[in-house]
N, CA, C and O atoms as a MOPAC input file, in Angstrom:
PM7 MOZYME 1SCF
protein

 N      0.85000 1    -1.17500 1     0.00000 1
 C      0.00000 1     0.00000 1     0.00000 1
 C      0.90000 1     1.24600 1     0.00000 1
 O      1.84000 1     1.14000 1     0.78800 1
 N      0.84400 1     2.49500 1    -0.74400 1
 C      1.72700 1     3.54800 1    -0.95300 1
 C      1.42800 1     4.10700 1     0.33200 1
 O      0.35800 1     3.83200 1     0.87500 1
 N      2.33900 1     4.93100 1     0.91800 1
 C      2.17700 1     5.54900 1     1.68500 1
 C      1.56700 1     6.93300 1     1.81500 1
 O      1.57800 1     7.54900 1     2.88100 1
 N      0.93200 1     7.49200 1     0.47200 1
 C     -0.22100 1     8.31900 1     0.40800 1
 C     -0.94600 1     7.95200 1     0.73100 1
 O     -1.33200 1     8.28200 1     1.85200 1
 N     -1.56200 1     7.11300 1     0.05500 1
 C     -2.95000 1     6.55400 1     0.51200 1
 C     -3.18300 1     5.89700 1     2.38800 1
 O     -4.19600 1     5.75400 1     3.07300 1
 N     -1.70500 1     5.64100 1     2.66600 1
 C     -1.88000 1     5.33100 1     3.88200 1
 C     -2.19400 1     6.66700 1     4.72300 1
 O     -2.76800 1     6.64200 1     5.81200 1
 N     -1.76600 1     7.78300 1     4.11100 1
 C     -1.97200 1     9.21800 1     4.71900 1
 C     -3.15000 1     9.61900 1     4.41000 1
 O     -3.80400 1    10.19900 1     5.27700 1
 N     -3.63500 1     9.43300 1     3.26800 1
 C     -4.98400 1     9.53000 1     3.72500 1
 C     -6.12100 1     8.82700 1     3.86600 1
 O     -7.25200 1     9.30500 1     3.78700 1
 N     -5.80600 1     7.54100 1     4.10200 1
 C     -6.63900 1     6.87700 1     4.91900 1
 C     -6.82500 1     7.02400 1     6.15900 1
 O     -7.96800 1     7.01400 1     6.61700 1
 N     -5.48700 1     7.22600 1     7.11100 1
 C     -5.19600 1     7.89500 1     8.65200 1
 C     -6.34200 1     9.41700 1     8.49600 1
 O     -7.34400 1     9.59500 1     9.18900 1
 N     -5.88200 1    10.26500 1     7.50900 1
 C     -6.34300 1    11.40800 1     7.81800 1
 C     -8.19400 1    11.19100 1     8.08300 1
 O     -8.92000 1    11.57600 1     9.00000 1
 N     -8.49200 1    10.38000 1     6.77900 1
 C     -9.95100 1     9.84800 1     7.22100 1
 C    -10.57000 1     9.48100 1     8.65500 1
 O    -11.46800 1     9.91900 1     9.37400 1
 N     -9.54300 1     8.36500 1     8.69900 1
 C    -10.16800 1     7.76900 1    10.42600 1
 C     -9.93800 1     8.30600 1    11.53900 1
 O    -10.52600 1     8.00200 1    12.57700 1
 N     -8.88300 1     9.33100 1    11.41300 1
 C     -8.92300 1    10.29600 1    12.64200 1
 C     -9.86500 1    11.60200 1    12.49100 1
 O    -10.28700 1    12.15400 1    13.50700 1
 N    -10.12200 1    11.98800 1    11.45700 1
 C    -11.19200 1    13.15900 1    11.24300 1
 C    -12.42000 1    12.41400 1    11.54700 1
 O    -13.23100 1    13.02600 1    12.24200 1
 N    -12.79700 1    10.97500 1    11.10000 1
 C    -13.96300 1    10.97300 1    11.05000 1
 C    -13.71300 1    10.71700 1    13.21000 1
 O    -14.55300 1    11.23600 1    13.94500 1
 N    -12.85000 1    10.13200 1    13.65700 1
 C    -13.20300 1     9.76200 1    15.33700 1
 C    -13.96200 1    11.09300 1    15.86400 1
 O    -15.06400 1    11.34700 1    16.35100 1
 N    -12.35600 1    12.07400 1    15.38000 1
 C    -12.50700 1    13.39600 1    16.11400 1
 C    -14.43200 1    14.35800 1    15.96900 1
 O    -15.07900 1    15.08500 1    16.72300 1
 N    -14.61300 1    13.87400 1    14.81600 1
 C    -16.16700 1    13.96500 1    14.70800 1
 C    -17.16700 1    13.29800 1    15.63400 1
 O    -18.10200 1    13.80200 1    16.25600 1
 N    -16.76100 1    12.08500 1    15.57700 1
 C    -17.82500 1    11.09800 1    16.47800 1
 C    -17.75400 1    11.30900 1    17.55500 1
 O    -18.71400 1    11.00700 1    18.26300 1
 N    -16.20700 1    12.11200 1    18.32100 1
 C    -16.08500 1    12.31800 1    19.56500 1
 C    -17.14300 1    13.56100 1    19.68900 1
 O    -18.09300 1    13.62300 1    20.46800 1
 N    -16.68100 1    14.67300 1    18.58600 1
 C    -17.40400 1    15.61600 1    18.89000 1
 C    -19.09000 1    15.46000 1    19.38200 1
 O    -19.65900 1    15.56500 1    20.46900 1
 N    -19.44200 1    15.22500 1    18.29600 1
 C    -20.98200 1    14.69000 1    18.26500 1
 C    -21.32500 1    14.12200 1    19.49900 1
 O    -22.37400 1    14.59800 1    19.93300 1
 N    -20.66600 1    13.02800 1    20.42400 1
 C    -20.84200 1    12.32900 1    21.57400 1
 C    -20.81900 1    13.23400 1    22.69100 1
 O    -21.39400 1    13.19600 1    23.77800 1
 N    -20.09800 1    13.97800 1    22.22300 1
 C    -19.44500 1    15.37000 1    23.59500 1
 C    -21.05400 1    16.02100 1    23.87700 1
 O    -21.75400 1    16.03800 1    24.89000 1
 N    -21.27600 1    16.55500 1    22.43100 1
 C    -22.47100 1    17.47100 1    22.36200 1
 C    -23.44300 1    16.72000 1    23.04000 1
 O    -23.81500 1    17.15900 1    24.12900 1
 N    -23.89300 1    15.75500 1    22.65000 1
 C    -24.93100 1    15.22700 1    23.17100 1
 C    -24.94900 1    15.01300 1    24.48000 1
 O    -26.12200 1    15.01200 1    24.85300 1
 N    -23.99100 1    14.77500 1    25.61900 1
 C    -23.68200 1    14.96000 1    26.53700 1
 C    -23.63700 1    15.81300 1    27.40100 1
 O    -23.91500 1    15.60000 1    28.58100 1
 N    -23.29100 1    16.86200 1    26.94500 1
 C    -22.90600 1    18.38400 1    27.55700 1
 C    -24.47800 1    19.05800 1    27.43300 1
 O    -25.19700 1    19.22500 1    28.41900 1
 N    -24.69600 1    19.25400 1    26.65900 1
 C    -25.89400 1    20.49500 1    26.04700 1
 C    -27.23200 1    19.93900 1    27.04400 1
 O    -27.60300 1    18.82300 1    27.40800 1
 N    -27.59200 1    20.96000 1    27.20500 1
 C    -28.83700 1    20.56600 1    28.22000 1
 C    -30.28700 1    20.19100 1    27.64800 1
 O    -30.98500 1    19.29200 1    28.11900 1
 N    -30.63300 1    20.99100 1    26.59000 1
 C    -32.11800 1    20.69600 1    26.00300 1
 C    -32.27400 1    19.89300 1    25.10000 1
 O    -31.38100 1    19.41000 1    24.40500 1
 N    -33.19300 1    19.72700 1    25.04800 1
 C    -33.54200 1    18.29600 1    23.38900 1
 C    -32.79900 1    18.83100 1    22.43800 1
 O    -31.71800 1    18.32400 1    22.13900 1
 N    -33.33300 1    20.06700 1    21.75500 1
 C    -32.85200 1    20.58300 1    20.52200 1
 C    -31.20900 1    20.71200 1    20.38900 1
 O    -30.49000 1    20.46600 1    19.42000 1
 N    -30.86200 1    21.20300 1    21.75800 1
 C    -29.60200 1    21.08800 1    21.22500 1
 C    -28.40800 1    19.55900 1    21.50600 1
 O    -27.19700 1    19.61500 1    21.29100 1
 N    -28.93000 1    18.68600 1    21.86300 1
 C    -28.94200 1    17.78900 1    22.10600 1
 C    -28.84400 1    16.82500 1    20.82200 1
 O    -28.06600 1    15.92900 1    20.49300 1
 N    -30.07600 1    17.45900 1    20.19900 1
 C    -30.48600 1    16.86800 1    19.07800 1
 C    -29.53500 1    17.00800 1    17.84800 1
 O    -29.33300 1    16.04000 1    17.11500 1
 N    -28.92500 1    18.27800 1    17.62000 1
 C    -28.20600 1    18.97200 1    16.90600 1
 C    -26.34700 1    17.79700 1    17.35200 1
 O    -26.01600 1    16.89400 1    16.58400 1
 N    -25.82200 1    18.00600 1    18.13900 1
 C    -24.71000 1    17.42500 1    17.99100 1
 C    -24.41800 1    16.01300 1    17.43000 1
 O    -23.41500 1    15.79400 1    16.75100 1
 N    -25.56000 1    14.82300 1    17.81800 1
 C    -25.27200 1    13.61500 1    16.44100 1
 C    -25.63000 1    13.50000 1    15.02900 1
 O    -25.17700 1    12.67900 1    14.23100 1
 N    -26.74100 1    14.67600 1    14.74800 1
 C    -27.42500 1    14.42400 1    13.59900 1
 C    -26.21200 1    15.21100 1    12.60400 1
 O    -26.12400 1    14.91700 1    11.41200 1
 N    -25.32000 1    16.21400 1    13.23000 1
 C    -24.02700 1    16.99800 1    11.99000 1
 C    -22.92200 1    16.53900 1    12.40000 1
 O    -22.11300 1    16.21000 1    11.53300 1
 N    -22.59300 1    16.39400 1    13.67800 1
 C    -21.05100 1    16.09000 1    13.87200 1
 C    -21.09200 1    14.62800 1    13.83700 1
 O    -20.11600 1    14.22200 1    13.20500 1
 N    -21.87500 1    13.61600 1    14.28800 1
 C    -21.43300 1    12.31000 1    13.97700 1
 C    -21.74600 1    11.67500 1    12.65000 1
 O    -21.17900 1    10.64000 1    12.29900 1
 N    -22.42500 1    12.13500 1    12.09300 1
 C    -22.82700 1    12.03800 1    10.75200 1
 C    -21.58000 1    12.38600 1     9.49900 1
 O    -21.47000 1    11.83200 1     8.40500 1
 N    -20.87800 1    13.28400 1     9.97400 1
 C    -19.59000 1    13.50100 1     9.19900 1
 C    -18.84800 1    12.48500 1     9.54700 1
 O    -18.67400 1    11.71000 1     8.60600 1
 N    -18.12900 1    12.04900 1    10.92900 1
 C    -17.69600 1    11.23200 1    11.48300 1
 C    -17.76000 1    10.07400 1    10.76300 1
 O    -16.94800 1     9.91600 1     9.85100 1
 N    -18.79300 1     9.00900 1    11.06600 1
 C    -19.17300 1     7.83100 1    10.78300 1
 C    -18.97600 1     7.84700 1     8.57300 1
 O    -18.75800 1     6.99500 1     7.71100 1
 N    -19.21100 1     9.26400 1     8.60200 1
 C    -19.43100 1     8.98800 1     7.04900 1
 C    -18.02700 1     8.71000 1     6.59200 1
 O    -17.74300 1     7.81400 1     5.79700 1
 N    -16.56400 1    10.11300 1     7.53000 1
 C    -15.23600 1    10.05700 1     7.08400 1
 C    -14.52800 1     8.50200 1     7.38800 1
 O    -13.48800 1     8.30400 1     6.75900 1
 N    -15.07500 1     7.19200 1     8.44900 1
 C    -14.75300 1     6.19500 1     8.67500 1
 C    -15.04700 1     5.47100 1     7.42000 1
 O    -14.15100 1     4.84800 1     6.85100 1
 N    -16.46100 1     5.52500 1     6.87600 1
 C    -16.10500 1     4.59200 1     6.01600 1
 C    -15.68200 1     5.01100 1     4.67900 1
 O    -15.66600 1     4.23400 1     3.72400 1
 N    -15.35800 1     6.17600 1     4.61800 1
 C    -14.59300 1     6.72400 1     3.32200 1
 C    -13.41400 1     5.90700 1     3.59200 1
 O    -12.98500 1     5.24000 1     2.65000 1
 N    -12.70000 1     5.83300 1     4.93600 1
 C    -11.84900 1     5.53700 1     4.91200 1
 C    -11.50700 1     3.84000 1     4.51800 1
 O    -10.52400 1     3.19500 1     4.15300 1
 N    -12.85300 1     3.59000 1     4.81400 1
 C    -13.04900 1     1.63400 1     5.14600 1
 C    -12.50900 1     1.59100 1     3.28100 1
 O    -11.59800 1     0.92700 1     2.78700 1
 N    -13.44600 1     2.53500 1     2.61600 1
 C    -13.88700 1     2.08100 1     1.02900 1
 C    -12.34200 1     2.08000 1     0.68400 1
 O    -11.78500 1     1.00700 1     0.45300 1
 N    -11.50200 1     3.52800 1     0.64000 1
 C    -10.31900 1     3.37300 1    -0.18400 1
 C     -9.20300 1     2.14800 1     0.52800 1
 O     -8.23500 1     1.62900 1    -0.02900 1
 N     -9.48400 1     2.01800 1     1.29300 1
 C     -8.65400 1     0.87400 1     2.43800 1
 C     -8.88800 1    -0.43700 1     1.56500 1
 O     -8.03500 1    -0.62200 1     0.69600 1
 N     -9.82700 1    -1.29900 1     1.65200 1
 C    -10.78400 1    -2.18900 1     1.05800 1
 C    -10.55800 1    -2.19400 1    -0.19600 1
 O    -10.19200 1    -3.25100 1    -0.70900 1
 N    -10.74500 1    -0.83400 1    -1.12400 1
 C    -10.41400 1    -1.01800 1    -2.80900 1
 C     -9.54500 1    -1.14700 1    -2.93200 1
 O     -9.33000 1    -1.96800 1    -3.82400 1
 N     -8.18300 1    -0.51500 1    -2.21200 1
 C     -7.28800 1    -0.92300 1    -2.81200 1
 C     -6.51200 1    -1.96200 1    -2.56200 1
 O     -5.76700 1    -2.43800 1    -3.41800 1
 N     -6.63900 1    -2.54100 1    -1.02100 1
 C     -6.09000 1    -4.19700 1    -1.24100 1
 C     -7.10700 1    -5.20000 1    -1.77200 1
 O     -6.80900 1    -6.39300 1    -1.71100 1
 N     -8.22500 1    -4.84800 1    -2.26400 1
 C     -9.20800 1    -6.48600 1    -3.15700 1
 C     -8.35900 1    -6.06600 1    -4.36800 1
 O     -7.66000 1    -6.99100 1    -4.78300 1
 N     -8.21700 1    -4.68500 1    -5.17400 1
 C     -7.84900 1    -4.20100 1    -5.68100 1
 C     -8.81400 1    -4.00300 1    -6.80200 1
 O     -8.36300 1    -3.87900 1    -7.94100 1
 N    -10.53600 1    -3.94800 1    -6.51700 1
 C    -11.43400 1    -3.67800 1    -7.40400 1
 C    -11.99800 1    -2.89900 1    -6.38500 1
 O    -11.51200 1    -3.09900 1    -5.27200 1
 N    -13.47900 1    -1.51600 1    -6.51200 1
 C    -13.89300 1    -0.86600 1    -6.35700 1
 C    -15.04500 1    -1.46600 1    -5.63100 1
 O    -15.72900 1    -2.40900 1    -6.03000 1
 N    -15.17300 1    -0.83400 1    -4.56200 1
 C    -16.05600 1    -1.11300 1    -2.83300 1
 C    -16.93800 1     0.02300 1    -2.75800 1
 O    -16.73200 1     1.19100 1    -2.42800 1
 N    -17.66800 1    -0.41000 1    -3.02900 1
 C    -19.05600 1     0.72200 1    -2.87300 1
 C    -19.87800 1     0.64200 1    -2.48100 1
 O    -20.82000 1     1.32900 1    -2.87600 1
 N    -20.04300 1    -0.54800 1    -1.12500 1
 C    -21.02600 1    -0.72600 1    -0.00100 1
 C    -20.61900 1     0.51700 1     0.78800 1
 O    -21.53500 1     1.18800 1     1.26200 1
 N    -19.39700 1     0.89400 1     0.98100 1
 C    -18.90700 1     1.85100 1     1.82600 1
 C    -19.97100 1     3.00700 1     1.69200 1
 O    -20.78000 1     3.60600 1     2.40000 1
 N    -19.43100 1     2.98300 1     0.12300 1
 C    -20.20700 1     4.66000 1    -0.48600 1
 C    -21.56000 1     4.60300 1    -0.20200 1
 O    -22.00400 1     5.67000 1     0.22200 1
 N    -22.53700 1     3.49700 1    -0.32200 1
 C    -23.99900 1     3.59500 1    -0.23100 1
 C    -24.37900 1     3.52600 1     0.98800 1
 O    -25.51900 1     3.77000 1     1.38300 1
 N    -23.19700 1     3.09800 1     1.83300 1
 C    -23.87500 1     3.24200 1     3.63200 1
 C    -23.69800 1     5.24900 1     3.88600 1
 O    -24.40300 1     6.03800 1     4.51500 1
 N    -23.02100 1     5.35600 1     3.44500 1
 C    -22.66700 1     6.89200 1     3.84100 1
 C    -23.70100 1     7.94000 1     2.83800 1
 O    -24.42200 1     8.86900 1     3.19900 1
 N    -23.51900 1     7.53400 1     1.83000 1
 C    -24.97800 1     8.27300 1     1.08500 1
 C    -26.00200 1     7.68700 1     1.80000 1
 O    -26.91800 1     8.50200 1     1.90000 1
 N    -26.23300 1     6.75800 1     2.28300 1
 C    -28.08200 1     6.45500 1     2.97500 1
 C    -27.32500 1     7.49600 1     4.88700 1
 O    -28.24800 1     7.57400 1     5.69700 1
 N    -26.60400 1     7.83000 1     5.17500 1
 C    -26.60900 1     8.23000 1     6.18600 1
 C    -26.45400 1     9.74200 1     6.20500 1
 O    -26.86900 1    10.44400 1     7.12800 1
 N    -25.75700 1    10.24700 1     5.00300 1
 C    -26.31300 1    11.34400 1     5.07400 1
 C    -27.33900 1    12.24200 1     4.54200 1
 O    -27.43000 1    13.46800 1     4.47600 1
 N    -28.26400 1    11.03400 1     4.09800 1
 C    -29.54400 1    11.38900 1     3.52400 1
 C    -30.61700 1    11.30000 1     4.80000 1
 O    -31.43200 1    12.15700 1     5.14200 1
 N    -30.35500 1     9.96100 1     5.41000 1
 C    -31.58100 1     9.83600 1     6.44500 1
 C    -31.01600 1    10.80000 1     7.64500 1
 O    -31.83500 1    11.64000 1     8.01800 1
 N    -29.92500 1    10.81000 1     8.21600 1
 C    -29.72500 1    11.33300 1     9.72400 1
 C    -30.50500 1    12.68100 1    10.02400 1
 O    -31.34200 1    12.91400 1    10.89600 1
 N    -29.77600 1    13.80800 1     8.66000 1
 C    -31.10200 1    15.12000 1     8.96300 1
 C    -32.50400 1    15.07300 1     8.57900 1
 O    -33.28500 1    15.96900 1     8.90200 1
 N    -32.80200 1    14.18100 1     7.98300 1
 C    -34.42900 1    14.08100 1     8.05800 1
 C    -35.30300 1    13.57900 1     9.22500 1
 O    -36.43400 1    13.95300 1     9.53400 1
 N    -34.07100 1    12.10800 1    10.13300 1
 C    -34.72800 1    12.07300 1    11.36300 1
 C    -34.35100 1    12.73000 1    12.28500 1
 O    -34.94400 1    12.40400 1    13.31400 1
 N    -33.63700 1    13.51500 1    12.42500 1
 C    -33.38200 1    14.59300 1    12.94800 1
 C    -34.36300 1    15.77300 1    12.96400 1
 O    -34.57200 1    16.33800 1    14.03700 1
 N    -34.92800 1    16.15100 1    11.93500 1
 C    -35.97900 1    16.42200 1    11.72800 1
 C    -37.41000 1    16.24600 1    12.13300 1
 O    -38.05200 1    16.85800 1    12.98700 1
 N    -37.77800 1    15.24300 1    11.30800 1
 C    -38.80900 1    14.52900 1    12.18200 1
 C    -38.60300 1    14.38600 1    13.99100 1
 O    -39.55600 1    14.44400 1    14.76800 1
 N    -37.50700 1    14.23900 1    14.31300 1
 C    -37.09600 1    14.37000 1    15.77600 1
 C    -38.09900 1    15.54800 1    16.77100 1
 O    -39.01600 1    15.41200 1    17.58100 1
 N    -37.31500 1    16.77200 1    16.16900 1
 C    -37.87700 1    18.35900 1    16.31700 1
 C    -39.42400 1    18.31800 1    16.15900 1
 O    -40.25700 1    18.41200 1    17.06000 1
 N    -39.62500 1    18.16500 1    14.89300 1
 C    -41.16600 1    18.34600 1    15.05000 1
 C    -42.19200 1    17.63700 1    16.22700 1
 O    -43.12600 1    18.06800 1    16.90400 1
 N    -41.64600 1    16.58100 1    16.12500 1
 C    -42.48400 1    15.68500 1    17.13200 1
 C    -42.69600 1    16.45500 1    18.57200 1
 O    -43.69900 1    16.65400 1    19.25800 1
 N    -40.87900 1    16.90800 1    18.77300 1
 C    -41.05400 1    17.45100 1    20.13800 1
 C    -41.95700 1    18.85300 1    20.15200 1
 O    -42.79100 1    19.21700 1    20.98100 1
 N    -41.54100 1    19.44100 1    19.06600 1
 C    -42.06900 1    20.75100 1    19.15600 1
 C    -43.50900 1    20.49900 1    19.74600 1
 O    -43.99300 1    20.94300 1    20.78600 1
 N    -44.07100 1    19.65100 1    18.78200 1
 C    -45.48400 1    19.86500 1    19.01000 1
 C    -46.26000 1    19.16200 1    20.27400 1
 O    -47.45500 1    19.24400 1    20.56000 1
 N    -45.20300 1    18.43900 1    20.94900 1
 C    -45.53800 1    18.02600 1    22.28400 1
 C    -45.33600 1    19.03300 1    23.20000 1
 O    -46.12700 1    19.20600 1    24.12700 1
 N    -44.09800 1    19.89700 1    22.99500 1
 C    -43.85100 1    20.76400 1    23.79200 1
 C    -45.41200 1    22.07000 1    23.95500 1
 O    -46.00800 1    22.42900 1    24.97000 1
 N    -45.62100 1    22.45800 1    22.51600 1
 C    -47.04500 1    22.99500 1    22.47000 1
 C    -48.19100 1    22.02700 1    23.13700 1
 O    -48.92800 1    22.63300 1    23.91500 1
 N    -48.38800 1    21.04100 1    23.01900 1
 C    -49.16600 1    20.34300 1    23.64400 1
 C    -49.17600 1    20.20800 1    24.95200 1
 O    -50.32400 1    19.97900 1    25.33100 1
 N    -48.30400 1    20.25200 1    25.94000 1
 C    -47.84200 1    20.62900 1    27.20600 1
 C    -48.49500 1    21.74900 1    27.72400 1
 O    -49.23000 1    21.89700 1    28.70000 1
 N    -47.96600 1    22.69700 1    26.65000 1
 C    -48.14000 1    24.60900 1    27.38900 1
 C    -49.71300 1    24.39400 1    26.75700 1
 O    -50.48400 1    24.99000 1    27.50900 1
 N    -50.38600 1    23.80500 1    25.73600 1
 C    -52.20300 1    24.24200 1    25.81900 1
 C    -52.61400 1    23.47700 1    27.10700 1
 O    -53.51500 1    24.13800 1    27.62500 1
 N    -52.36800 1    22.45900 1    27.79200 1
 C    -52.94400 1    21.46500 1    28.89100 1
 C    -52.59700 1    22.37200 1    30.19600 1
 O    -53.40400 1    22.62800 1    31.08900 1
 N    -51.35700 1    22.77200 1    30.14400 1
 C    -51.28800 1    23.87000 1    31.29800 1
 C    -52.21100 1    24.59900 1    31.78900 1
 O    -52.70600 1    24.66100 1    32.91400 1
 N    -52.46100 1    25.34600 1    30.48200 1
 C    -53.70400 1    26.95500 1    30.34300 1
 C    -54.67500 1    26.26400 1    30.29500 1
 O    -55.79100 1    26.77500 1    30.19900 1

């Protein structure tokens, strides 16, 4: 394996950790849903996606043919994560309104 590609395969799997850490941090730290909500759906979502960028060029180039389970897990993840992320918010929102009308 050249030692480019070994550089940026490293650069992959440590960008994508340092993401997943991030994302884990957030969710941890931050006090309310929303923002709660916000640290896995962008920062681990990059994360998990830069791991298996890294898995794919890793994988293609020792089978030494082209790996593109990698690519379609990371396109379905960064297609679904902000939509349920999404759907996430709304749900609460409207419980949260549902709360404050039962109050009054």
């Amino acid at each position: 394996m050249p030692f480019v590609l070994q550089l940026i395969v490293a650069f992959f799997l440590l960008a994508g950790s340092f993401f997943a850490l991030m994302g884990s941090i957030g969710l941890w730290r931050f006090n309310d849903f929303f923002m709660r909500l916000h640290g896995p759906a962008k920062a681990t979502t990059l994360g998990v996606g830069s791991v298996l960028i890294a898995s794919m060029l890793y994988f293609s180039f020792t089978t030494g043919s082209l790996r593109l389970h990698e690519l379609l897990i990371t396109l379905f993840l960064v297609i679904s994560a902000p939509v349920s992320a999404y759907m996430l918010s709304i749900a609460a929102k409207k419980e949260a309104s549902r709360e404050r009308s039962a109050r009054q």
